[in-house]
N, C-alpha and C positions, 0 to 999 in steps of 0.2 A: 630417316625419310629423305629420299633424294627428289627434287620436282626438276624437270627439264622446261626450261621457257624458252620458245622458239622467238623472232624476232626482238631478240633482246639487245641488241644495241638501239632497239628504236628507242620512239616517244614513250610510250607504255611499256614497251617490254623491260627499256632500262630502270624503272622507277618499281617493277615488278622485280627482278632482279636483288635489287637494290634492299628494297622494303623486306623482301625473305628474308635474307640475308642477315641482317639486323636484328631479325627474330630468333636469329641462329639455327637457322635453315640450311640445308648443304644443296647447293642449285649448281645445274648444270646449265651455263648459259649458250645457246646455241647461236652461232652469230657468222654471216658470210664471209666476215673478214675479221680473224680475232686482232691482229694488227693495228686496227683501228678499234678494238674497244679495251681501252685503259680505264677509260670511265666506269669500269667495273668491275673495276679491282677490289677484290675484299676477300678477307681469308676462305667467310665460306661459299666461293663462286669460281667453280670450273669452267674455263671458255674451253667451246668444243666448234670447231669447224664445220661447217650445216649449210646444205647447200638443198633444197624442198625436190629441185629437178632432179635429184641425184641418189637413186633407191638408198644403194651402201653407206651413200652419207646417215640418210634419214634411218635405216636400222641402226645403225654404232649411237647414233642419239639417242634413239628411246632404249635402248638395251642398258637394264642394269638401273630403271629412276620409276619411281612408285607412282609419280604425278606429272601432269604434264601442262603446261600454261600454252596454249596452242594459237597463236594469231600468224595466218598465215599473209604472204605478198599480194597484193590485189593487182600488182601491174603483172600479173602471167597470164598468160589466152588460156591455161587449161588449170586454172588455179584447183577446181569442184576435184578434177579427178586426180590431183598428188594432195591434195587435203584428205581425200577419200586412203590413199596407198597408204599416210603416214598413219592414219586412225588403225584401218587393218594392221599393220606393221606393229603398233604401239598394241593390241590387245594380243597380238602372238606372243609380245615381250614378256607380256605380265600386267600390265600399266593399270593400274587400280581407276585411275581419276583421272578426268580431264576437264580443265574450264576451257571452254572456248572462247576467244573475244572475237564479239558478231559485231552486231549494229540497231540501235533502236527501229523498229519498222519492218525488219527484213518479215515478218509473217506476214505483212500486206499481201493479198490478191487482187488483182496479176503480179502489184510491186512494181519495183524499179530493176533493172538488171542486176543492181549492185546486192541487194537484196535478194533475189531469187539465187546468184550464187552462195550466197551466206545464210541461206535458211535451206540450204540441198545438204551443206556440210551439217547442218544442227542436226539434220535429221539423220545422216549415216554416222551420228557420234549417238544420236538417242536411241538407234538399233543396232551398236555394236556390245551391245552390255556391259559395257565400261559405264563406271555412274561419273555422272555428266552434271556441270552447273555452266548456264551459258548468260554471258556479261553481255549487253548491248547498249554501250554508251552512246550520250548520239555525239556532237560535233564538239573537238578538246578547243579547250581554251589556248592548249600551246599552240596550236596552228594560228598564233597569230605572231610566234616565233618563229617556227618553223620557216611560215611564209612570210618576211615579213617584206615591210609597208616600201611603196618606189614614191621615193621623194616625201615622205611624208602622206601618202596618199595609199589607201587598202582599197582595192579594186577588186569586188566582189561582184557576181548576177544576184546577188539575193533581194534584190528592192526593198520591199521596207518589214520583209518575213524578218519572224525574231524566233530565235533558237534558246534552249535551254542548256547553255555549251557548260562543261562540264569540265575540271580540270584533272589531268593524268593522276596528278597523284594519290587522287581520289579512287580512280579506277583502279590503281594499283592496291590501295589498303583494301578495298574491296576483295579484291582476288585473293590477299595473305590471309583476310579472316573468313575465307571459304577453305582455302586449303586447310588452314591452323583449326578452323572449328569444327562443330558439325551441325545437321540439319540442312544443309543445302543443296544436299540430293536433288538431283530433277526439279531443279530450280531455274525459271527463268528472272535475270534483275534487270531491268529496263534504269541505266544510270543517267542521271543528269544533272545540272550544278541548281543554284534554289530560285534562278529566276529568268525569265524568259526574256533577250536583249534583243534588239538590232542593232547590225553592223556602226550605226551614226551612234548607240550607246556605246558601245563597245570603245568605238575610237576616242568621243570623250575621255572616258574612265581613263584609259591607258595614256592620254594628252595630260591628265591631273599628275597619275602616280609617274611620268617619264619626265614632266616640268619640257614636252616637247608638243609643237601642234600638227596632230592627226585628224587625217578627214575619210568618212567612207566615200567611192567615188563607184555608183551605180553602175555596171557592166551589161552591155546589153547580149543576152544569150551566147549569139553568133560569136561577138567579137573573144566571148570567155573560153568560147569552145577553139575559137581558131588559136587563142594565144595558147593555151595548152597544148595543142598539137608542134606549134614553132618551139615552146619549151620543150620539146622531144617526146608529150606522151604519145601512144599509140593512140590511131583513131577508135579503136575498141574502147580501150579505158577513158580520152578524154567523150566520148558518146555518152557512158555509163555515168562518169562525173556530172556531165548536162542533167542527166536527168535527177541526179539527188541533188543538185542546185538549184532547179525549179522547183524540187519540193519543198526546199527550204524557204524558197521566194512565193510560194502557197499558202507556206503556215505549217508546214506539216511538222516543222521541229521546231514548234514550240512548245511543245510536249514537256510538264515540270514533273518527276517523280520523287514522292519518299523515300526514296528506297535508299539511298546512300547513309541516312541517318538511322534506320529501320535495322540496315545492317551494322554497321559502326560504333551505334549510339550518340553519334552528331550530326551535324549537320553539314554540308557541301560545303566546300569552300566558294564565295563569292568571285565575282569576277574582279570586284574592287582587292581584293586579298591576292589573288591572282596575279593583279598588275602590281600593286605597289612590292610583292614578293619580287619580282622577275624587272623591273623598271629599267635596270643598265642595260637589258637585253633587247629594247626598242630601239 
């Protein structure tokens, strides 16, 4: 069995990757720049050059891998329609299986943008007869590495909304015992960590496990939207971003699910486990 994981130098794609791997999986990891992922070094992981915009690329990837771990770029203006090319392109190949990673929420009606992009691919993956298991975690706990803190300070819009954030590695075991098992057919998993924070818990915990002092520092809409755009996103995507951070400053992710232990047989890692794992990284 071969699986191709698309974004896999990321957050989740690395740790999906990774977690195959070790199970003695042969993974093909698709990644835009193999140059830069050393971090994925492992006997059994192919890096393969993947470029989403780029038909030739995307065929030579799915060609020749039974499964495929599918998390596509969200900073592209026409993400719906090469998410659509790669799923067609992948069942001409052969491709047995595909998990998709979505996002908890995206079947809301009307939704948020970010969401109706990501529940238009669920559905041209649910009607291409490929059998389909789709992941929707909501908000990682690494993003609090990823992004991290200016001056000691995490500057969020979320007010005092608390989210059920969720850590990658979790999302990754998840994915290996859907690939590795069975029953998870036309499954949707709605993932999330075991307890529901605000941004001012959050920076606590991570001030305890780093022996450093963090503070949340409330963002007002406007100014969150404009500093994303100076950070160079596009006005489309920092738009789309607004709107899943006022849902989060709603309430709408605080949403806690079984499902990670249901699947596993354990339970989520904490966010207190989370920080004192990662602590030098603050």
């Amino acid at each position: 069995m071969k699986i191709l994981v698309t974004g896999a130098a990321g957050t989740v794609g690395s740790q999906v990757v990774l977690q195959l791997a070790e199970k003695g999986v042969q993974v093909r990891a698709a990644v835009h720049t193999p140059a830069k992922a050393a971090h994925l070094a492992h006997k059994n992981v192919e890096l393969a050059p993947f470029d989403l915009t780029d038909a030739a690329s995307v065929e030579s990837a799915v060609k020749g891998v039974d499964k495929i771990y599918f998390l596509s770029p969200p900073i592209i203006q026409n993400q719906t329609e090469l998410a659509f090319r790669l799923i067609d392109l992948a069942k001409k190949a052969g491709v047995k299986q595909v998990v998709r990673q979505s996002a908890m929420g995206c079947e809301m009606e009307p939704g948020i943008q970010l969401g109706r992009w990501l529940r238009a691919v669920e559905k041209h993956i649910e009607s291409s007869g490929i059998a389909w298991t789709h992941l929707r975690p909501t908000f990682f706990m690494q993003n609090f590495i990823t992004f991290p803190a200016m001056q000691g300070n995490y500057y969020l819009p979320y007010g005092e909304g608390k989210i059920g954030y969720i850590d990658v590695r979790d999302i990754a075991a998840v994915a290996v015992a859907v690939f590795t098992g069975s029953g998870h057919e036309e499954k949707v998993y709605e993932l999330t960590g075991p307890e529901s924070l605000g941004v001012a818990d959050v920076a606590k915990t991570i001030s305890i496990a780093a022996a450093k002092d963090f503070k949340y520092v409330d963002v007002p809409p406007e100014a969150a939207r404009a500093g994303m755009i100076q950070h160079g996103l596009p006005e489309f995507f920092a738009d789309a971003l607004s709107e899943l951070y006022a849902g989060a400053k709603a309430g709408y992710a605080a949403k806690v699910t079984d499902t990670v232990e249901k699947v596993l047989g354990r339970k989520p890692r904490t966010f207190q486990q989370f920080a004192q794992d990662h602590a030098t990284k603050f």
